[in-house]
C-alpha positions as CSV (number, residue, x, y, z in Angstrom):
1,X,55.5,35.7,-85.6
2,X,52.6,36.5,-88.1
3,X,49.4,35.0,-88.0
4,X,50.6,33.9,-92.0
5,X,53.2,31.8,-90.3
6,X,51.1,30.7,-88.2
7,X,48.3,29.7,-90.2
8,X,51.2,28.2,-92.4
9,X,52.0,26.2,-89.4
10,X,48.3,25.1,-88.1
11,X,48.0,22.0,-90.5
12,X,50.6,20.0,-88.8
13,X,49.9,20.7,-85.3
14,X,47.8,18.0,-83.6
15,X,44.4,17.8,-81.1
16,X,46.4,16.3,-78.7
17,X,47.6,17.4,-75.0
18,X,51.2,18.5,-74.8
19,X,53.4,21.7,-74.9
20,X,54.0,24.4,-77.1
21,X,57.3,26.5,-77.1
22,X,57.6,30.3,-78.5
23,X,61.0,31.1,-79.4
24,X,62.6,34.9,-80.6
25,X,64.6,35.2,-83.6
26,X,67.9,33.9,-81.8
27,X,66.1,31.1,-80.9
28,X,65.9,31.6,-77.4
29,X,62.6,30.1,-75.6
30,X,60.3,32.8,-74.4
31,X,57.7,30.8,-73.3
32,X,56.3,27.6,-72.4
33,X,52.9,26.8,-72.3
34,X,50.4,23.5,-71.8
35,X,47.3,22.3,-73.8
36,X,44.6,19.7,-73.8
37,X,44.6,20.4,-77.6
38,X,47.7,21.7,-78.8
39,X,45.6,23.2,-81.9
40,X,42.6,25.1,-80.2
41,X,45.1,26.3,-77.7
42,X,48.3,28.0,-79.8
43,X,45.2,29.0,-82.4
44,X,43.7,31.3,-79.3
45,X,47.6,33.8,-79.6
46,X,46.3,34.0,-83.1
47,X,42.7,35.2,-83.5
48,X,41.2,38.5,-84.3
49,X,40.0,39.4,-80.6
50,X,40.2,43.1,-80.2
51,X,40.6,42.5,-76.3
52,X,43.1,40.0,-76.0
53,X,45.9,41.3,-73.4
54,X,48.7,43.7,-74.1
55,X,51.0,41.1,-73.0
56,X,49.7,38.5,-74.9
57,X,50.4,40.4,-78.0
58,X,53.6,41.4,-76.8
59,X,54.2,37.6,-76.5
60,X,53.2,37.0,-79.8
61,X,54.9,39.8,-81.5
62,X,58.8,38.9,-79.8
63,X,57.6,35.8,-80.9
64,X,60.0,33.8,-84.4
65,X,58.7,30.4,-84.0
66,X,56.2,28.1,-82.7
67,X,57.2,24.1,-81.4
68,X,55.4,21.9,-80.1
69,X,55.5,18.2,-78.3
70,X,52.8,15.6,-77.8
71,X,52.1,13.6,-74.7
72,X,49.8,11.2,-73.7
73,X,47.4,13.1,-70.9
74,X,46.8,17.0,-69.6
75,X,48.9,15.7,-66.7
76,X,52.0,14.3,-68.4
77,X,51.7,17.9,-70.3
78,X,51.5,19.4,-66.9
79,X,54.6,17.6,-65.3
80,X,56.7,18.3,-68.7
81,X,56.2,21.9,-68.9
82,X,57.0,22.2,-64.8
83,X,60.9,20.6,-65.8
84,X,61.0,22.8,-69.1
85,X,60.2,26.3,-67.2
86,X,62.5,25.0,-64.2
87,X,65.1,24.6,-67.1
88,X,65.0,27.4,-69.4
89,X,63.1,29.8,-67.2
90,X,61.6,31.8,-70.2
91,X,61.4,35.8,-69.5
92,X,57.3,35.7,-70.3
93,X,56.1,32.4,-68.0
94,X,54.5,33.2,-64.8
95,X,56.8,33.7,-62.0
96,X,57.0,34.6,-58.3
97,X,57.4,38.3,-57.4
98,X,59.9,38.2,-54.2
99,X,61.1,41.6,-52.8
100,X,61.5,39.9,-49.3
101,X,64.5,37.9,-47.9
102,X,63.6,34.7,-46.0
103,X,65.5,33.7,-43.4
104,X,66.0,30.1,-42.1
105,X,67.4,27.6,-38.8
106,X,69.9,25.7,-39.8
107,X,71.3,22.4,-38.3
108,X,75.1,22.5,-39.3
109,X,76.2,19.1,-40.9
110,X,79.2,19.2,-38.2
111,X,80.2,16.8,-34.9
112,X,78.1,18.4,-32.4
113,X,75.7,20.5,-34.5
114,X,75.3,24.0,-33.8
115,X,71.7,25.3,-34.4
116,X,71.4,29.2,-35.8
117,X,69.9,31.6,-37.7
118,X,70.7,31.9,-41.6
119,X,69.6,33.9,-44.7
120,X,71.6,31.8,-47.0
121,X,71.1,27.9,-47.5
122,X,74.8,26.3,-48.5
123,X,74.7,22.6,-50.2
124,X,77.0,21.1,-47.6
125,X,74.5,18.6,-45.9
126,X,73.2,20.6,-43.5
127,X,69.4,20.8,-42.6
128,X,67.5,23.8,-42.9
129,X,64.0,24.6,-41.9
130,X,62.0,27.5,-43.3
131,X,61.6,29.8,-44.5
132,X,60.0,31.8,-42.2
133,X,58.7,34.7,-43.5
134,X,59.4,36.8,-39.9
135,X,62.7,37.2,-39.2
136,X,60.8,37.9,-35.0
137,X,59.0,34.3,-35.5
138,X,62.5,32.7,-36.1
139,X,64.3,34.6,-33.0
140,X,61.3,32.9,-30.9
141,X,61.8,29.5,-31.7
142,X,65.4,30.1,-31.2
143,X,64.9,31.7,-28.0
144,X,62.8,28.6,-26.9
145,X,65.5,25.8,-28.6
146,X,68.1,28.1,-26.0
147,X,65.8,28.1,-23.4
148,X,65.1,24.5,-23.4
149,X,68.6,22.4,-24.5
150,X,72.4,23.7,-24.0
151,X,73.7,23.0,-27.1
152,X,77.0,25.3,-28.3
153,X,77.4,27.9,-30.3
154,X,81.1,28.4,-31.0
155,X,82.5,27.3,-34.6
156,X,85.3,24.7,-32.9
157,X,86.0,21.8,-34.9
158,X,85.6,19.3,-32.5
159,X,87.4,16.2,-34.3
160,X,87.9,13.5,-31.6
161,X,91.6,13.6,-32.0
162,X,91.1,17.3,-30.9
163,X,88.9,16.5,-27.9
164,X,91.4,14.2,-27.0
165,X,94.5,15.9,-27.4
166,X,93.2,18.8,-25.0
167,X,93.4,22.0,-27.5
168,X,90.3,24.0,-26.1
169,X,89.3,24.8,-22.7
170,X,85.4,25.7,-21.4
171,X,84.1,28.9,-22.2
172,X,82.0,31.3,-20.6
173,X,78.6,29.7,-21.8
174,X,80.0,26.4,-20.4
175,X,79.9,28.4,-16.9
176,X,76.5,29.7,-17.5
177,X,74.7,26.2,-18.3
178,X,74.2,27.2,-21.8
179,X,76.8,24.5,-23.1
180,X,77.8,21.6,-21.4
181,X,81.5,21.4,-22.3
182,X,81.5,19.0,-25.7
183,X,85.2,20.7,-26.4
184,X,87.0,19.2,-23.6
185,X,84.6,15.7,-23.4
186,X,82.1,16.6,-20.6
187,X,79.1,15.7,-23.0
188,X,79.1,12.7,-25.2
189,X,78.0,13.0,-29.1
190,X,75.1,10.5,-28.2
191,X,73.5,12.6,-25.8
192,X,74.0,15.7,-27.7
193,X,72.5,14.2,-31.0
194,X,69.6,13.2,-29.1
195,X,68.9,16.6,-27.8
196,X,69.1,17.9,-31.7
197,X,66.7,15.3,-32.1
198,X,64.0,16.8,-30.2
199,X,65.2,20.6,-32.0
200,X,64.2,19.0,-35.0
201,X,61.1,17.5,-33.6
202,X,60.1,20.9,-32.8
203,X,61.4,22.6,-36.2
204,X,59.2,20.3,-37.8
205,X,56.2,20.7,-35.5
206,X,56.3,16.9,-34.0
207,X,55.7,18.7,-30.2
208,X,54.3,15.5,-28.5
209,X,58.3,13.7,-28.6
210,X,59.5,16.5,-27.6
211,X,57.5,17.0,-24.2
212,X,57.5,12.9,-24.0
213,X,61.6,13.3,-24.0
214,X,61.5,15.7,-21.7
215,X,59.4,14.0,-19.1
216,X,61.7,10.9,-19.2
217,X,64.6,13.3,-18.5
218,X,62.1,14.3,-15.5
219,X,61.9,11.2,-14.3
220,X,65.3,10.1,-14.5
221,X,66.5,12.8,-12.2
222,X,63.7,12.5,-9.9
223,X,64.7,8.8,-9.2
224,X,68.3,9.5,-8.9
225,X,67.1,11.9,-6.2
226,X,68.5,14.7,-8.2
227,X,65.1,17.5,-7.3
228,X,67.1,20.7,-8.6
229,X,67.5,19.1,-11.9
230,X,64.1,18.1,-12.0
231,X,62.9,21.0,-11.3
232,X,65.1,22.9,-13.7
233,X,63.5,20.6,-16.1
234,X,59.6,21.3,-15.0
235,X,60.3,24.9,-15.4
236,X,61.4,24.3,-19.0
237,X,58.5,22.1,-20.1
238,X,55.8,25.2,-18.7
239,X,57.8,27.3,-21.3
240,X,57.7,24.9,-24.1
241,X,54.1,23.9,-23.4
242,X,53.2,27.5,-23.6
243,X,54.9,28.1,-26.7
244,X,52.9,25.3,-28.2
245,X,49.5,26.9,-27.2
246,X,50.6,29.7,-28.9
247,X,51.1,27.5,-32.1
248,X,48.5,25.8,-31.8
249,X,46.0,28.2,-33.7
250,X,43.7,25.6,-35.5
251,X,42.1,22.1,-34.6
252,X,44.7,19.4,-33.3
253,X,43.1,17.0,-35.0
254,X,44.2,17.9,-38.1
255,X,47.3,16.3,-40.2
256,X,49.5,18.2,-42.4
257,X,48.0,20.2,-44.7
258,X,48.5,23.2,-46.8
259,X,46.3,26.1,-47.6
260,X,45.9,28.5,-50.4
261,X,43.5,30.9,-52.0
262,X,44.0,33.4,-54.6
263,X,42.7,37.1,-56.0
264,X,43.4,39.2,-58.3
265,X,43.6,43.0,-58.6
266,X,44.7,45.3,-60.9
267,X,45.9,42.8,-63.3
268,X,48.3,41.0,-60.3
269,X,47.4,37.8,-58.8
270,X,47.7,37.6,-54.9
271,X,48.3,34.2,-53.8
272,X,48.0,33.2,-49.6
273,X,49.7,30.5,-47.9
274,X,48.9,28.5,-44.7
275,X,50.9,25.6,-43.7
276,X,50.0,23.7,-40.6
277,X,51.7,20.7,-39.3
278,X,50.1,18.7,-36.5
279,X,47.7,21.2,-36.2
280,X,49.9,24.5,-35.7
281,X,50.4,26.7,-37.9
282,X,53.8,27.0,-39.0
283,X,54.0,29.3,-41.5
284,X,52.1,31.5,-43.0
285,X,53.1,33.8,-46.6
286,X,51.2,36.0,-49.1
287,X,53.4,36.2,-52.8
288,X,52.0,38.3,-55.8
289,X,52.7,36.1,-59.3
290,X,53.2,38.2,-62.1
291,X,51.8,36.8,-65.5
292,X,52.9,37.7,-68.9
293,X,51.3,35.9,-71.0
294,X,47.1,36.0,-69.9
295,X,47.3,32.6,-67.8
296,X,43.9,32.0,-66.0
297,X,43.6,32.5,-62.2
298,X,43.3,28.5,-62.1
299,X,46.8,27.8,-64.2
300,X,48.6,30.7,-61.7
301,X,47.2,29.0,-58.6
302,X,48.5,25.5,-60.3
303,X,51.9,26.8,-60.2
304,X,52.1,28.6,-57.1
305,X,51.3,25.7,-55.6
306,X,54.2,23.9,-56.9
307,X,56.1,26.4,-56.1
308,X,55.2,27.1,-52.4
309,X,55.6,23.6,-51.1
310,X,58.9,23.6,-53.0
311,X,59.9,26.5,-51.2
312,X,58.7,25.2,-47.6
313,X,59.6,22.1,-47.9
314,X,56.3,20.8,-47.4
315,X,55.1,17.3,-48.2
316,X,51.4,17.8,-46.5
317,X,49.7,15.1,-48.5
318,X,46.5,16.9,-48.4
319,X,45.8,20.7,-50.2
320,X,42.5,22.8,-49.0
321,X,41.9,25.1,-52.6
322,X,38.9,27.1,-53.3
323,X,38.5,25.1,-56.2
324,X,39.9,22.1,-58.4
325,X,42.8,22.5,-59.9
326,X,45.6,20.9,-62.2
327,X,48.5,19.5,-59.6
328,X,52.0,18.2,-60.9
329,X,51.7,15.2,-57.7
330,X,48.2,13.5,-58.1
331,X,49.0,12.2,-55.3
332,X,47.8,15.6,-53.4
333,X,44.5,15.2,-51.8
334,X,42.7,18.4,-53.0
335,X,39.7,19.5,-50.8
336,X,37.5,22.0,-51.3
337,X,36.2,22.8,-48.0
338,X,32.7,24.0,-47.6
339,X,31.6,24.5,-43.9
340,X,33.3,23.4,-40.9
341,X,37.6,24.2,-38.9
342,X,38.9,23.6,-42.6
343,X,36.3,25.9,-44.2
344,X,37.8,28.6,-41.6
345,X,41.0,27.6,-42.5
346,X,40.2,28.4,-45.9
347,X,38.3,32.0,-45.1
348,X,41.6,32.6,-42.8
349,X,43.7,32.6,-45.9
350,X,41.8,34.5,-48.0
351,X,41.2,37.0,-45.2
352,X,44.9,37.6,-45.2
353,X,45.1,38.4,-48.7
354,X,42.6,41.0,-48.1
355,X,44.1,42.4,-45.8
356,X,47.6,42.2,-47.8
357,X,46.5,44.1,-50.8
358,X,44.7,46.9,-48.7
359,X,48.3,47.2,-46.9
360,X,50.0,47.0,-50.6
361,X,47.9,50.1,-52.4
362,X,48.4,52.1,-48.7
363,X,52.4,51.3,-48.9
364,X,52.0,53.0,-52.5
365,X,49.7,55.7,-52.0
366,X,52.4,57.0,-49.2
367,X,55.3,56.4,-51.3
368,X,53.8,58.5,-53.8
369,X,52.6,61.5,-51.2
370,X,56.4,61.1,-50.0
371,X,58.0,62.1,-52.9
372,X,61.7,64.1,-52.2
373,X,62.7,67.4,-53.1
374,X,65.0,65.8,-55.7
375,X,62.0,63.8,-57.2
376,X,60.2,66.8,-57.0
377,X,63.0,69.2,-59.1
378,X,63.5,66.8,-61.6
379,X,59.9,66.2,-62.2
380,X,59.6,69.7,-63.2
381,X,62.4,69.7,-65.0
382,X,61.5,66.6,-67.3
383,X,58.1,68.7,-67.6
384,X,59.8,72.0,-67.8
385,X,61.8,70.8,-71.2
386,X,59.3,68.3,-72.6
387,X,61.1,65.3,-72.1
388,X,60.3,61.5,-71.8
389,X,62.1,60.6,-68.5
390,X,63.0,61.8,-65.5
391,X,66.9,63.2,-65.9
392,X,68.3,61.3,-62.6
393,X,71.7,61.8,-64.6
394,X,72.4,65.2,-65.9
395,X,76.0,66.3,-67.1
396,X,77.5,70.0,-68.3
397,X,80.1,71.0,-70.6
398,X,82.2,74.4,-70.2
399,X,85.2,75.9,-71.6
400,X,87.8,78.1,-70.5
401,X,90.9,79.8,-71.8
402,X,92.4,83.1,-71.5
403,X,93.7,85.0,-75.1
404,X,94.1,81.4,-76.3
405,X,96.8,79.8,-73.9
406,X,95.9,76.0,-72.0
407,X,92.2,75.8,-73.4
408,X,90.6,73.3,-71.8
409,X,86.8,71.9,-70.7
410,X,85.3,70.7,-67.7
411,X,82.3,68.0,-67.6
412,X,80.2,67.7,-63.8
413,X,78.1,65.4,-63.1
414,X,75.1,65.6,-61.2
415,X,72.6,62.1,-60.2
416,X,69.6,62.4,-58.4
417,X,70.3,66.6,-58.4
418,X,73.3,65.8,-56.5
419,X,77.0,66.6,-57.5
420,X,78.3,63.0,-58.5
421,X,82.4,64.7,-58.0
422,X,83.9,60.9,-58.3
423,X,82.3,61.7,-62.1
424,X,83.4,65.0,-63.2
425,X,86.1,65.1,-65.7
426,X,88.8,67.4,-67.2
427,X,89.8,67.9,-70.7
428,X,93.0,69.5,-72.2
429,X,92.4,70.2,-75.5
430,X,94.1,68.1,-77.7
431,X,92.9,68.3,-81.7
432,X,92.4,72.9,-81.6
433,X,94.9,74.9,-82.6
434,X,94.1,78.7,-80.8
435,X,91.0,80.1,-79.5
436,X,88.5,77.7,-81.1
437,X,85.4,77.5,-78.4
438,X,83.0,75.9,-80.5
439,X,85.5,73.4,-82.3
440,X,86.8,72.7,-78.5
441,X,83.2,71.9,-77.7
442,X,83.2,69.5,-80.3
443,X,85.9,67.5,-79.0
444,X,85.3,67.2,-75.6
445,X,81.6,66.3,-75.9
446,X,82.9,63.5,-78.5
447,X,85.8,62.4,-75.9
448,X,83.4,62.0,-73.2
449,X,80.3,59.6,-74.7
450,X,82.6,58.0,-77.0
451,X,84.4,56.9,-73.7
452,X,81.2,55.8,-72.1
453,X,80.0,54.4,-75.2
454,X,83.3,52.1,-75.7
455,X,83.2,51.1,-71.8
456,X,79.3,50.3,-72.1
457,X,78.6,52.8,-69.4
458,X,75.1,54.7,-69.6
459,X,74.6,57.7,-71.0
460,X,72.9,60.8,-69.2
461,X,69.0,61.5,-69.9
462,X,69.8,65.5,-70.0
463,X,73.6,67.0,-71.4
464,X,73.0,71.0,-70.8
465,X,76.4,72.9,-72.4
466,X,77.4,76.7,-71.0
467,X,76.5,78.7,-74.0
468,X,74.2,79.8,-76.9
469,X,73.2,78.5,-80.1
470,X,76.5,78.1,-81.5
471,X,78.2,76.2,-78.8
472,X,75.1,73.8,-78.8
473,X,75.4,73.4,-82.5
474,X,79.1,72.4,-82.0
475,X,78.2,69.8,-79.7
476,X,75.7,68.1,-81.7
477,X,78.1,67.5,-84.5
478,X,80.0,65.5,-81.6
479,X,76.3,64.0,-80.7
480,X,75.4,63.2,-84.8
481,X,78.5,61.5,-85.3
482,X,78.1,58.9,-82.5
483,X,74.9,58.2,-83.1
484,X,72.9,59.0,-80.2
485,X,70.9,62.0,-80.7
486,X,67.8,59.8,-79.9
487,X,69.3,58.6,-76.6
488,X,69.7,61.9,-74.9
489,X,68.0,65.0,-74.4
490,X,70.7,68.1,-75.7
491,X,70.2,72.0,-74.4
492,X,72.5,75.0,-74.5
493,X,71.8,78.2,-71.9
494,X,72.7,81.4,-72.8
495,X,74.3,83.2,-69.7
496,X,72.7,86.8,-70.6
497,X,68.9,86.0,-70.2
498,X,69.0,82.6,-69.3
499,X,67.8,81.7,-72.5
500,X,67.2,77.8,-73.2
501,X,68.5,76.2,-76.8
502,X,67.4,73.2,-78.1
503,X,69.5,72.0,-81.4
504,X,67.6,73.0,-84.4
505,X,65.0,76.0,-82.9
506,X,66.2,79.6,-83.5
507,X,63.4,79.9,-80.3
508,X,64.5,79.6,-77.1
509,X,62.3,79.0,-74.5
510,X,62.3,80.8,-71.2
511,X,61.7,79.4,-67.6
512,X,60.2,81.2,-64.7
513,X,63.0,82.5,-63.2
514,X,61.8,81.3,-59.8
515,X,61.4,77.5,-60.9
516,X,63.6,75.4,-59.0
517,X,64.4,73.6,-62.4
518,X,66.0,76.4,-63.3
519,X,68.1,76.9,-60.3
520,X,69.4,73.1,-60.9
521,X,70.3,73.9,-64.3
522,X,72.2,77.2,-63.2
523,X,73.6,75.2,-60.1
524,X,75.1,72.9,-63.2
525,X,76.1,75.5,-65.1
526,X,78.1,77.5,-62.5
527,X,79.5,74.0,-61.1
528,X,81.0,73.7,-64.6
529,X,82.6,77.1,-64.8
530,X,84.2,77.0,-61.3
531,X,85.8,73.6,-62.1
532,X,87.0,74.6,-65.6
533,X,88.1,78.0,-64.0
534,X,90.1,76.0,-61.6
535,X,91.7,73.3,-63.4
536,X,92.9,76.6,-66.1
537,X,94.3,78.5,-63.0
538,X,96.7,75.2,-62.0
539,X,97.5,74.5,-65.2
540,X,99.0,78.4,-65.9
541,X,100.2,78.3,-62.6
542,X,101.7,75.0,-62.9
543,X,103.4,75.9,-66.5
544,X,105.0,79.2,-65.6
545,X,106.4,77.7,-61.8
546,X,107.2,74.6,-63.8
547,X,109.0,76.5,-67.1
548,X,111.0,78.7,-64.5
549,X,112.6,75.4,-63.0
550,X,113.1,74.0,-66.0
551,X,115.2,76.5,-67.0
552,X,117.8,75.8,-64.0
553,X,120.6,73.2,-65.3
554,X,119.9,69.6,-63.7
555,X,116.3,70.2,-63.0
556,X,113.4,68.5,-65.4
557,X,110.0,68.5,-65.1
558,X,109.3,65.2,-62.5
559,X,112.0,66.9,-59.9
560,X,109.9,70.4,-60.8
561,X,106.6,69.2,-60.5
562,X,107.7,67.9,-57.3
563,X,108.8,71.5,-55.9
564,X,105.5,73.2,-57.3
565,X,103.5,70.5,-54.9
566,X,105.3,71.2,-52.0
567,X,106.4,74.9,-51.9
568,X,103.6,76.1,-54.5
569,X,105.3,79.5,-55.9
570,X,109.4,80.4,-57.1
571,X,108.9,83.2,-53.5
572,X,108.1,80.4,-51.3
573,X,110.9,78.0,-52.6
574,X,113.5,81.5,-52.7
575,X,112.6,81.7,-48.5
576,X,112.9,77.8,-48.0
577,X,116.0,76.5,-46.1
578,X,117.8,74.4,-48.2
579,X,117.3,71.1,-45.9
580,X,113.7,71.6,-46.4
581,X,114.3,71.6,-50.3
582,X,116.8,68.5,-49.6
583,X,113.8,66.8,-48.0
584,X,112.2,67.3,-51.2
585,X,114.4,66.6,-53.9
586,X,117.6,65.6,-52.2
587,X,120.8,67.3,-51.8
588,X,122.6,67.3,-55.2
589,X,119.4,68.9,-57.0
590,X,118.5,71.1,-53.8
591,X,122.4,72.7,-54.4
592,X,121.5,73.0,-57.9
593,X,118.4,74.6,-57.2
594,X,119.9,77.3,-54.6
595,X,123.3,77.8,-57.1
596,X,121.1,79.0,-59.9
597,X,119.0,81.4,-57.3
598,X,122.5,82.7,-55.9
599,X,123.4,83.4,-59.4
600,X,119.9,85.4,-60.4
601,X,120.6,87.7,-57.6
């Protein structure tokens, strides 16, 4: 979009809040945006600021058209642009950068629930709480739901009509007092379901019902005289109660609330995450948002806000921010704290983004020093012939024929400076009449990326083909005609000097013959020959075994073909004993096979 059509545009569009929608020339929404005036705001993506972001004028430039709709407040405008980016998730709004998998405890939606460990959340009713952003956290608090109620773990359905009609039997966790026998009735589904009860409490922080549940249970065996029980039961409250100290991380006064501060570095915002319910901590997370479009740090935090307690389920009335900002839910208590626990609170979170961000540029100063040898040959090699990318998908073309019989080509493929051997291909030659190298080249190079072309497969970075100028001429009539010159990068190597061709330069250029770029590209070259080599060999061994069968009365060329795989030469078949050639081709072509030998001799 043109600032012409823009300024063509400006007259109608209002000073009120609302939101604004860019759209490309298909009509597809690229990005949605929010104003307190509509007209100062889309006017900013169209002034003459020399230093306005790349991405903004990348915005602007994918950019057709410009629409816009009015609302009442900055908060309506807010709430409307949330459900329209939810909706149509344009490619340059802000979004959440997630590289990790978060894992979750479900509470299957099931008689008898089972409680376990999940990556995945399935719509079926079930409750899930999470995510927990360490996979170790979530084996704890599994390990203390274990430790603390018997509750099963098997996938039975346990229908009453089931239960009743006896089809299971106790398992071995029955007889180790991890389950207490549901599957053949030894357990009610009220006491069971009040033992999730208290998982859930604890899943959702509540710890006080949970210890208060547990000293009832105390209690009761105690006055039923029942000490072991009671005992078992003490043991299991020290566990729980020291799991909770270890939770318990800020002060428990506090009610649910969520924390968040934000930085930014090298054009990436950073964005911390505390959630504490009942005073623990419960989760904790750092995310990087990426934005496209030059959002300020105070719109980015807006969102990931949103986002976050989306994503953890959190309904913490109460926010602590570093400063005001624009919510969806004015309900939200923001407070900014400024000394005092939720001050620290605050200085926690921002001291884990510090720390984050030194850990992110150290993960990616040592994936740089750890570069592999393969990243290291093809680096060279890009720089060796002046290319744009890095060739992680090189192929070679070769022919072979000898005085003019079975021409035919060979294509390998190498990824990553590997031999990809699923990919190589063979070509008979099909349109050339004789010994025609360069018109073979022609074709074969024009088989193989029309093919990948018509399948919408991608095409190599680097093609090199076995020969000199002319042969690399003859490929790039092949490479003219579909197009793609400007896709790949084309070279031809001359066996005699290991001379380098590129199409159009009478110049070759010459690399040091110690580079390992060089060795790649004569390991791809030789690769090439030995396979064309070899397919040539079987096909004149396979035409002069398989014309010297067909010439026996009875015999055609499946029954042939056949005897060629198994006895591989006319000398091995003549030794065979005919039951081994009636394995092969039964016994009426076998006796056909042996008359006409009898005959030769």
């Amino acid at each position: 979009m043109t600032k012409k059509d823009f300024q063509e545009l400006l007259p109608s569009i209002p000073k009120q809040p609302g939101i604004y929608k860019f759209k490309d020339v298909e009509g597809t929404i690229i990005y949605i945006g929010k104003a307190k005036n509509l007209r100062n705001r889309t006017t900013s993506y169209f002034n003459n600021d020399k230093n306005k972001a790349f991405k903004t004028r990348t915005l602007v430039k994918n950019a057709a058209s410009l629409e816009y709709t009015v609302v009442e407040t900055e908060h309506d405008a807010l709430l409307l642009e949330n459900n329209l980016i939810k909706k149509f998730q344009p490619r340059y709004n802000v979004m959440l950068k997630d590289a990790k998998s978060y894992t979750y405890i479900c509470i299957k939606n099931e008689r008898f629930p089972r409680v376990f460990f999940t990556r995945k959340v399935i719509k079926d009713g079930s409750q899930y709480f999470g995510p927990y952003t360490s996979k170790h956290r979530t084996k704890i608090i599994l390990d203390i739901i274990k430790k603390l109620f018997p509750l099963r773990t098997c996938s039975l359905n346990l229908e009453q009509k089931h239960i009743d009609a006896g089809k299971y039997k106790v398992c071995l966790e029955y007889h180790i007092k991890n389950c207490l026998g549901p599957c053949v009735g030894y357990e009610s589904e009220e006491t069971y379901n009040e033992r999730i009860d208290q998982v859930i409490n604890i899943l959702k922080g509540k710890f006080k019902p949970v210890k208060d549940y547990m000293n009832a249970q105390m209690a009761i065996h105690a006055e039923n005289l029942d000490f072991e029980k009671a005992q078992a039961l003490k043991d299991k409250l020290y566990a729980f109660e020291d799991y909770q100290s270890k939770s318990m991380v800020v002060n428990p006064k506090f009610e649910d609330l969520d924390v968040f501060a934000i930085k930014e570095d090298n054009a990436t915002f950073y964005v911390a995450f505390l959630k504490i319910v009942n005073g623990a901590m419960l989760n904790t997370d750092v995310v990087e948002v990426v934005s496209k479009a030059d959002e300020s740090e105070g719109e980015v935090l807006s969102y990931t806000i949103g986002k976050l307690r989306e994503r953890f389920n959190s309904i913490a009335p109460e926010v602590l921010v570093p400063y005001e900002v624009l919510l969806a839910d004015q309900n939200i208590k923001q407070v900014i704290p400024k000394i005092g626990d939720k001050k620290k609170l605050l200085d926690l979170a921002e001291k884990n983004l510090k720390y984050y961000i030194l850990q992110a540029k150290k993960e990616a100063l040592n994936k740089t020093k750890k570069q592999t040898s393969a990243e290291r040959i093809l680096t060279t090699l890009r720089d060796d012939l002046n290319m744009d990318r890095i060739p992680l998908h090189i192929e070679c073309f070769d022919n072979s024929n000898i005085q003019g019989t079975n021409p035919v080509a060979s294509c390998v493929v190498f990824k990553n400076a590997k031999p990809s051997k699923a990919d190589y291909r063979k070509f008979k030659i099909k349109t050339v009449i004789g010994s025609n190298d360069f018109a073979s080249m022609t074709e074969v190079v024009w088989r193989r990326y029309h093919r990948l072309i018509s399948e919408k497969q991608s095409l190599p970075q680097l093609i090199i083909i076995d020969g000199g100028k002319g042969q690399l001429s003859a490929s790039m009539i092949a490479i003219d005609d579909l197009g793609i010159r400007d896709k790949v990068t084309v070279i031809g190597i001359a066996k005699r000097l290991e001379e380098i061709y590129f199409p159009e330069d009478s110049i070759p250029i010459y690399i040091n013959k110690k580079s390992e770029s060089l060795k790649l590209i004569q390991q791809l070259r030789n690769e090439a020959h030995r396979f064309a080599i070899n397919f040539h060999r079987d096909l004149r061994s396979k035409h002069a075994f398989g014309s010297g069968l067909t010439d026996i009365p009875g015999i055609g060329e499946k029954t042939a073909e056949k005897l060629l795989k198994s006895f591989k030469s006319i000398k091995r078949l003549m030794e065979a004993e005919q039951s081994e050639v009636e394995a092969v081709i039964g016994k009426s072509a076998a006796a056909k096979v042996f008359e006409y030998f009898e005959g030769q001799d």
